[in-house]
C-alpha positions in Angstrom: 2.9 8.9 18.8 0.4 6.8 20.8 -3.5 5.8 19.6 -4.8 8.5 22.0 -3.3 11.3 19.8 -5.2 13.1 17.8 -4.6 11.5 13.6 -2.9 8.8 15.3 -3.0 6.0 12.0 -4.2 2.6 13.2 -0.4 0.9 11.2 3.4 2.4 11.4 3.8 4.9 8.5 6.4 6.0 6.7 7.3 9.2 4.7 10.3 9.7 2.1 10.4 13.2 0.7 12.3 14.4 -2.2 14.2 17.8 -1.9 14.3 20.1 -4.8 10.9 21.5 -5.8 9.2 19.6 -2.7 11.0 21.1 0.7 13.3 23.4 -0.9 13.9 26.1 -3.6 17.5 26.2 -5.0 16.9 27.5 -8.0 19.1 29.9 -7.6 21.9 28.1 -6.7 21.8 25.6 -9.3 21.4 27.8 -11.9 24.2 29.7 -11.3 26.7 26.4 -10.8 25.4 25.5 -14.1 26.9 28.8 -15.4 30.1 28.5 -13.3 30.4 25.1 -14.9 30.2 25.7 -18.3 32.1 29.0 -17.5 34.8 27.0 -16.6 34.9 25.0 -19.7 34.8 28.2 -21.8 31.3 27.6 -22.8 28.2 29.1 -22.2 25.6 27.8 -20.3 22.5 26.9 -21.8 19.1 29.1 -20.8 17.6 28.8 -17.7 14.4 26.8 -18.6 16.4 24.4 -20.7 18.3 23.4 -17.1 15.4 24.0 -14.8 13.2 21.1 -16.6 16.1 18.8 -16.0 16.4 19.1 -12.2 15.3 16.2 -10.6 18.0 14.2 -12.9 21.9 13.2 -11.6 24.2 16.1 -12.5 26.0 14.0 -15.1 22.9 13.3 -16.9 21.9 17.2 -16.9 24.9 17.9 -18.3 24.6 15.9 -20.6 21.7 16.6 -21.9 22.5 20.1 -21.9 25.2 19.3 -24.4 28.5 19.6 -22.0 30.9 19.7 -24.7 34.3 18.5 -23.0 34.7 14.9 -21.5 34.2 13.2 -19.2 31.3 15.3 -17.9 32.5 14.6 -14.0 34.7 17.6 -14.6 31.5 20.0 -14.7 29.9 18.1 -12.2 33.1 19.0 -10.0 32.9 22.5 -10.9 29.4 22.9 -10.5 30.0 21.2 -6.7 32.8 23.9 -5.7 30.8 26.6 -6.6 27.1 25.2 -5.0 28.8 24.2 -1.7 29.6 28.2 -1.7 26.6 29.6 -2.4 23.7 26.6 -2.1 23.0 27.5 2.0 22.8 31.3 1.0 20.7 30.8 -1.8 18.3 28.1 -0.9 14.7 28.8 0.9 12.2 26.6 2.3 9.4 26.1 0.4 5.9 27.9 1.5 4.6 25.3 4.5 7.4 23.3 4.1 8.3 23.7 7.8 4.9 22.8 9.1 4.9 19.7 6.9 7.7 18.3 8.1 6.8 19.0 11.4 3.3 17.4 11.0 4.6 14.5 9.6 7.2 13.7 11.9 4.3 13.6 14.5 2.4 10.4 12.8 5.2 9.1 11.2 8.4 8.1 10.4 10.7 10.1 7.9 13.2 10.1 5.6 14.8 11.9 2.3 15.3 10.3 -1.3 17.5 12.9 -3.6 19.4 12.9 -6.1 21.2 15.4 -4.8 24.7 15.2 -3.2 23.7 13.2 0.3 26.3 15.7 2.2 25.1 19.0 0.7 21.4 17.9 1.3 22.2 16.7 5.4 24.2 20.4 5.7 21.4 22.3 3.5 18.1 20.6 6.2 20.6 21.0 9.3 21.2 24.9 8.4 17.5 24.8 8.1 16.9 23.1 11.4 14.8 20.1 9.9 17.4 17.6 9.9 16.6 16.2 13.3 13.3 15.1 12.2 14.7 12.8 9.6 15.8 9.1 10.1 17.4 8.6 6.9 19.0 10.9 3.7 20.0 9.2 1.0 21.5 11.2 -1.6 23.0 10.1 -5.2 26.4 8.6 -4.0 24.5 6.4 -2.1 23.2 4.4 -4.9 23.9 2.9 -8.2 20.8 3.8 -10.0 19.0 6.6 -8.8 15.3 8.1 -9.0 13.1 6.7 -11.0 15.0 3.1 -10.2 13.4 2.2 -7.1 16.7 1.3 -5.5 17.0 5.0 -3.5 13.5 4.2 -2.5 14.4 0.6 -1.0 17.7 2.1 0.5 15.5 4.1 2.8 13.3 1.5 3.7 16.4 -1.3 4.9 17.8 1.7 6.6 14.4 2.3 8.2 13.8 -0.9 8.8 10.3 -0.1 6.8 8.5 -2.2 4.4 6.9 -0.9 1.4 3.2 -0.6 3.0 1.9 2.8 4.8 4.9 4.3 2.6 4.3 7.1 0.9 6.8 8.8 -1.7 6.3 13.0 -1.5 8.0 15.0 -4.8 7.2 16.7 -7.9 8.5 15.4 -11.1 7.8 12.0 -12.3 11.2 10.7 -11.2 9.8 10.6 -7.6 6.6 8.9 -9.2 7.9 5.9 -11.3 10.6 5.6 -8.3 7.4 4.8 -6.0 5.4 2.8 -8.8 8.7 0.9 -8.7 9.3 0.1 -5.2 5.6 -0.5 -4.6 5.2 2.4 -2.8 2.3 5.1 -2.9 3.2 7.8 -4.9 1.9 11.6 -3.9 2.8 14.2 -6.6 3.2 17.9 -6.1 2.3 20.9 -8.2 4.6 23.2 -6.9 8.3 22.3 -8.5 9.4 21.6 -11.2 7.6 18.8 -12.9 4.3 19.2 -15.0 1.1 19.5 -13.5 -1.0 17.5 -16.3 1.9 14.8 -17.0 1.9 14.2 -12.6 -2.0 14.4 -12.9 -2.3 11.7 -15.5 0.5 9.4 -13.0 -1.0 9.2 -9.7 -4.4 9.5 -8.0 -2.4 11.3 -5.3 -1.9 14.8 -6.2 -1.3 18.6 -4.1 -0.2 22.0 -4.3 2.4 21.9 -2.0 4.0 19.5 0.8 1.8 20.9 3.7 -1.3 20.0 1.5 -0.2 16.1 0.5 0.8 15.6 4.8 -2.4 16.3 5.6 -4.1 14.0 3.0 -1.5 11.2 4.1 -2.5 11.7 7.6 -6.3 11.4 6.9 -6.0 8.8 4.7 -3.9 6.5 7.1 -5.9 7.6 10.4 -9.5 7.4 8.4 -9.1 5.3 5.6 -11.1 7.9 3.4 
């Protein structure tokens, strides 16, 4: 984008978005490969609020906190992967404006994902969607060590970006993607519409929207204006 466009920013910026409750909705899907896990350890799985405040964390560390009974846990995670790579493109939607925010954003800057997701579910999920292209970098949980809210996911897009931390902006909506960016030096920008709590993501950045399309445009206005 040159500085004749219209919100062209005066520096390079950069964009990391998380998944789950920022881009997509797979509720659906993840729900019900927590219930074939636990299913297929005889147990059942617990209710769907207890897992849904959990998303956001690695699958190891929802399960157990969700009190897997049989070790290690990396035979549920397993289970839960056979049945979400079946189901996961069926039953996962784009979140409202999700699209257009993506598309806006590629147009001023440069993009990328940060998930804690599976890195080769999350490429096929955006590719079925036809959002893929627009990304420079995915990295997903087998990528890293430490994931979200170490900064190390964070700084694993930058290097592969070749990106410092400044004009970066971190786009998700639980407080993993927030202390991730506080972490990595990065500006945080919080979103009301997944699965993390309004007030707590209120109270943790200055940056805050209803939805992606909403914090985009901010990002753009900020970095093009300065106000």
């Amino acid at each position: 984008m040159t500085a004749a466009r219209r919100g062209a920013p005066h520096e390079p910026v950069t964009i990391l978005f998380d998944l789950d409750g920022t881009l997509i909705d797979s509720t659906e899907a993840i729900l019900e490969s927590f219930s074939y896990a636990f299913a297929h350890f005889g147990e059942r799985a617990p209710a769907d609020e207890k897992i849904k405040r959990l998303i956001g964390y690695p699958l190891d560390v929802m399960f157990e906190s969700l009190g897997a009974q049989a070790r290690p846990v990396a035979g549920y995670v397993a289970a839960y992967k056979e049945c979400y790579r079946e189901i996961s493109r069926e039953k996962t939607v784009l979140l409202p404006g999700a699209k257009d925010a993506v598309e806006e954003a590629a147009e001023f800057a440069l993009l990328g994902v940060v998930t804690t997701k599976t890195a080769r579910y999350s490429v096929e999920l955006l590719e079925h969607m036809g959002l893929m292209d627009l990304f420079e970098v995915l990295v997903g949980r087998e990528d890293v060590d430490n994931p979200k809210p170490h900064p190390e996911p964070i700084f694993k897009a930058l290097d592969l970006l070749e990106r410092g931390a400044r004009n970066c902006w971190m786009v998700g909506d639980t407080l993993l993607d927030v202390d991730a960016a506080k972490a990595a030096g990065v500006t945080p920008f919080a979103l009301t519409c997944g699965y993390g709590d309004a007030e707590e993501l209120a109270g943790a950045t200055e940056h805050l929207a209803e939805d992606a399309v909403s914090a985009v445009k901010t990002i753009r206005r900020l970095c093009t204006t300065g106000v």
